[in-house]
SEFIZA-3560 file (N, C-alpha, C; in Angstrom, 3 decimals):
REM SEFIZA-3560
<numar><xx>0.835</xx><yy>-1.204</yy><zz>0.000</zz><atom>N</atom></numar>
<numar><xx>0.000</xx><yy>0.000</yy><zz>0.000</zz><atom>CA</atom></numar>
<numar><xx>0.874</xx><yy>1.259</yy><zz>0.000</zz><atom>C</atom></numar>
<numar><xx>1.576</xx><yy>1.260</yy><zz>0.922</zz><atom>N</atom></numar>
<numar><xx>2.784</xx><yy>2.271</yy><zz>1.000</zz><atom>CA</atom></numar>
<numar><xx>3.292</xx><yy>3.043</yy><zz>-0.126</zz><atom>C</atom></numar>
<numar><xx>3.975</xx><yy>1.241</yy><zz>-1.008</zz><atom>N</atom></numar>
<numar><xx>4.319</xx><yy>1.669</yy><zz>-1.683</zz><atom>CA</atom></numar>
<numar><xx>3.476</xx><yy>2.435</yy><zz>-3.086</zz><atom>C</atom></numar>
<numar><xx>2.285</xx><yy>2.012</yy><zz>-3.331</zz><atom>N</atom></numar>
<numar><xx>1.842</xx><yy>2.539</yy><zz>-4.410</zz><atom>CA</atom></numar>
<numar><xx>1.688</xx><yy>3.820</yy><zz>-4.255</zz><atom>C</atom></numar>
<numar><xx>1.051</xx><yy>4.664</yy><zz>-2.723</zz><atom>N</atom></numar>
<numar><xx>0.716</xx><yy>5.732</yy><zz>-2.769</zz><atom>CA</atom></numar>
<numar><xx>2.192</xx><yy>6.182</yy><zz>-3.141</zz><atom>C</atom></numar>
<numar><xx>3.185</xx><yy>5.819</yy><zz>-2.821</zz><atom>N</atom></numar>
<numar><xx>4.638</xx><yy>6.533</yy><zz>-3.256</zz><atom>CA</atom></numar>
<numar><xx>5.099</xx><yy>6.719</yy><zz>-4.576</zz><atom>C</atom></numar>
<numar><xx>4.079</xx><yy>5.440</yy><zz>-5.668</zz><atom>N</atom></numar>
<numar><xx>4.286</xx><yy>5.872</yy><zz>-6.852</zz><atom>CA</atom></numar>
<numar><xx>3.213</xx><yy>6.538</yy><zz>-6.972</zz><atom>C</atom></numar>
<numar><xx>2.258</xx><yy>6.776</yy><zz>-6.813</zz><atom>N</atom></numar>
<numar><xx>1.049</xx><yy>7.697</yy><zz>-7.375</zz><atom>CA</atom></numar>
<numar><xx>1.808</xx><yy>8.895</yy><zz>-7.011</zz><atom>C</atom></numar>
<numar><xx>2.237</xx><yy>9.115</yy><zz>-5.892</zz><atom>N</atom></numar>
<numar><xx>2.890</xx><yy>10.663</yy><zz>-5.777</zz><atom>CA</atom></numar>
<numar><xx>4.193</xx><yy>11.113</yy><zz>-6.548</zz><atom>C</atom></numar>
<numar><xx>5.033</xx><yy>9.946</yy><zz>-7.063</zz><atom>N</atom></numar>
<numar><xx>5.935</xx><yy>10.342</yy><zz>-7.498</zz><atom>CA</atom></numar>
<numar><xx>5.260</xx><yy>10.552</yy><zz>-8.893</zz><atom>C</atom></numar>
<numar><xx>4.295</xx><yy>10.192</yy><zz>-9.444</zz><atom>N</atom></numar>
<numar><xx>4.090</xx><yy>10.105</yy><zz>-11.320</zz><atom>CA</atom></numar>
<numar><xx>3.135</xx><yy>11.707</yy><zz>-10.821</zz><atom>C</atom></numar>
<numar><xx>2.627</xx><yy>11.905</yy><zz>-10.077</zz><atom>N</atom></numar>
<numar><xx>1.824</xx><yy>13.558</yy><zz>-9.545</zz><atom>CA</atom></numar>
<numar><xx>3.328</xx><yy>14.445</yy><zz>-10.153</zz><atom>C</atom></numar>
<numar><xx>4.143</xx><yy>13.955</yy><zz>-8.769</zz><atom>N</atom></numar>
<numar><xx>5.370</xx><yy>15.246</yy><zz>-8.948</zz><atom>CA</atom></numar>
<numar><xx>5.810</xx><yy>15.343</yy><zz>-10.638</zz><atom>C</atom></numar>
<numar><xx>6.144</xx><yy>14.476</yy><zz>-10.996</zz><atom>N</atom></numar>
<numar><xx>6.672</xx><yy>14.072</yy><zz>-12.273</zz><atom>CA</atom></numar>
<numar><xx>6.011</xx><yy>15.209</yy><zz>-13.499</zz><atom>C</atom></numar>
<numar><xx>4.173</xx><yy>14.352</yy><zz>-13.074</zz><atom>N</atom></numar>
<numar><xx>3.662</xx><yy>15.127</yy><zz>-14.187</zz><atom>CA</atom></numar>
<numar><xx>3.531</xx><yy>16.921</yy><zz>-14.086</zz><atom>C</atom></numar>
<numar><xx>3.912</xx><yy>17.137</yy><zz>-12.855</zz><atom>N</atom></numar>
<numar><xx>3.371</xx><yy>19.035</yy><zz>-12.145</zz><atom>CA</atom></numar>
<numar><xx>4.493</xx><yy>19.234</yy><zz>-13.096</zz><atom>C</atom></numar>
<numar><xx>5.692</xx><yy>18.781</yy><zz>-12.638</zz><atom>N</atom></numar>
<numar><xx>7.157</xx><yy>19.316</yy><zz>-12.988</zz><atom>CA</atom></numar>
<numar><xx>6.904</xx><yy>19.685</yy><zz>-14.338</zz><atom>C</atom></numar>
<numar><xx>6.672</xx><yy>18.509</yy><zz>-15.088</zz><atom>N</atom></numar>
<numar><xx>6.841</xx><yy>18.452</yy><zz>-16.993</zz><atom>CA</atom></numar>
<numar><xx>5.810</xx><yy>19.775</yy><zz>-17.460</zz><atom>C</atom></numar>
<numar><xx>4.207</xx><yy>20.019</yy><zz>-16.620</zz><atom>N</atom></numar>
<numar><xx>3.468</xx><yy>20.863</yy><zz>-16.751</zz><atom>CA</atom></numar>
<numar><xx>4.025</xx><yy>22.126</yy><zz>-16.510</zz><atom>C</atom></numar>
<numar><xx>4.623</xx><yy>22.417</yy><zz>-15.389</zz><atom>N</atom></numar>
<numar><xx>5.172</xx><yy>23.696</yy><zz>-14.962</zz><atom>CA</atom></numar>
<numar><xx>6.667</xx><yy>24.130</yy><zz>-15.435</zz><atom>C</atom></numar>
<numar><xx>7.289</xx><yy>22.995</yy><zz>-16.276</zz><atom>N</atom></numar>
<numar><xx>8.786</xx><yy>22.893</yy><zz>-16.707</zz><atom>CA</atom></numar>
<numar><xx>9.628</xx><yy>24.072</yy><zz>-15.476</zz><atom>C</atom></numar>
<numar><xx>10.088</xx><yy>24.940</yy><zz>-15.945</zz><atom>N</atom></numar>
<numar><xx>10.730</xx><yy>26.150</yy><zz>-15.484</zz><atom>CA</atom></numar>
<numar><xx>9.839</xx><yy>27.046</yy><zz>-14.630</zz><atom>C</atom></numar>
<numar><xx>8.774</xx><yy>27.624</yy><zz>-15.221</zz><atom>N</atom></numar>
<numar><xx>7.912</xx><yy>28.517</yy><zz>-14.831</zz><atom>CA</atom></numar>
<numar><xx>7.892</xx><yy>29.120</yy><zz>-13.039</zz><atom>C</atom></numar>
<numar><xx>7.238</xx><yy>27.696</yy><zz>-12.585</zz><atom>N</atom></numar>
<numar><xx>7.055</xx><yy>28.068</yy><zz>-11.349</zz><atom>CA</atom></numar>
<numar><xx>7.555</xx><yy>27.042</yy><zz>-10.631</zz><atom>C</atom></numar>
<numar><xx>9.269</xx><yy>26.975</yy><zz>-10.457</zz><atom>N</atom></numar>
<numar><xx>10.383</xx><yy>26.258</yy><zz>-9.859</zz><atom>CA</atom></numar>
<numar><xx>10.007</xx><yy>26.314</yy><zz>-8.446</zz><atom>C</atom></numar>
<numar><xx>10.332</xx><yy>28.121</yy><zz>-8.910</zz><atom>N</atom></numar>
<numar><xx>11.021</xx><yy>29.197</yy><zz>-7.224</zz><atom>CA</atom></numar>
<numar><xx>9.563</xx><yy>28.793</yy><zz>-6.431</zz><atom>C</atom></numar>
<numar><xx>8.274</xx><yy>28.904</yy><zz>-7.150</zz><atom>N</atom></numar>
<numar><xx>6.478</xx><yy>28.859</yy><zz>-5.985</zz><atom>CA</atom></numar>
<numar><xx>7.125</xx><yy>27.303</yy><zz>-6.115</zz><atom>C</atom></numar>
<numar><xx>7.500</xx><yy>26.851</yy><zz>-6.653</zz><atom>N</atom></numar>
<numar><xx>7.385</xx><yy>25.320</yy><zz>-5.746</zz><atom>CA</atom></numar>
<numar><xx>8.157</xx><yy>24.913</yy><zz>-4.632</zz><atom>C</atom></numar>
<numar><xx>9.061</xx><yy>25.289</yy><zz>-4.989</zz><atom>N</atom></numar>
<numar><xx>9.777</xx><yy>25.710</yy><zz>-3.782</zz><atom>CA</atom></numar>
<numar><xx>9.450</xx><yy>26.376</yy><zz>-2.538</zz><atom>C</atom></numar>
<numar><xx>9.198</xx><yy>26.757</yy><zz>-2.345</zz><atom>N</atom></numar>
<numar><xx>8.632</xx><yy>28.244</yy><zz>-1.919</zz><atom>CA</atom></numar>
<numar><xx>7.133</xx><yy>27.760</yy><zz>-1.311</zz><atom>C</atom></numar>
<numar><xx>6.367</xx><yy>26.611</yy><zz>-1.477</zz><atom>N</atom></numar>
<numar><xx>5.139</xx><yy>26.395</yy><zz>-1.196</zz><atom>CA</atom></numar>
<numar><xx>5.896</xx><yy>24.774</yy><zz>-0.261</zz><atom>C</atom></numar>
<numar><xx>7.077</xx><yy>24.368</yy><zz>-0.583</zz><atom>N</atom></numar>
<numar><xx>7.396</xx><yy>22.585</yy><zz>-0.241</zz><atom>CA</atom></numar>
<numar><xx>6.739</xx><yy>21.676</yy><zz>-1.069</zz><atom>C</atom></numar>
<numar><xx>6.510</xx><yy>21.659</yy><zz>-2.396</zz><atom>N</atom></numar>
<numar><xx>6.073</xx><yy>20.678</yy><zz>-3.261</zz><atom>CA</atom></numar>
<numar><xx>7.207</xx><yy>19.921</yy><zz>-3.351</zz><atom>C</atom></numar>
<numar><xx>8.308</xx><yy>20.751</yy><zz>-3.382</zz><atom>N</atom></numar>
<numar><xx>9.935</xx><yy>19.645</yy><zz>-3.714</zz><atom>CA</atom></numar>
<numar><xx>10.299</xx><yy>19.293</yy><zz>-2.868</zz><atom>C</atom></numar>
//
């Protein structure tokens, strides 16, 4: 169980990143998404 929620969250981060490429690094940062 663990582990899946760990891939569901990692393919989330994955897909924000590819969506947001560059844009909004620093607000992700800046909010703890990374």
């Amino acid at each position: 169980m663990a582990k899946t929620e760990r891939l569901i969250l990692f393919e989330f981060r994955v897909k924000k990143k590819r969506k947001d490429k560059g844009r909004s690094e620093k607000e992700m940062k800046g909010s703890g998404v990374i």
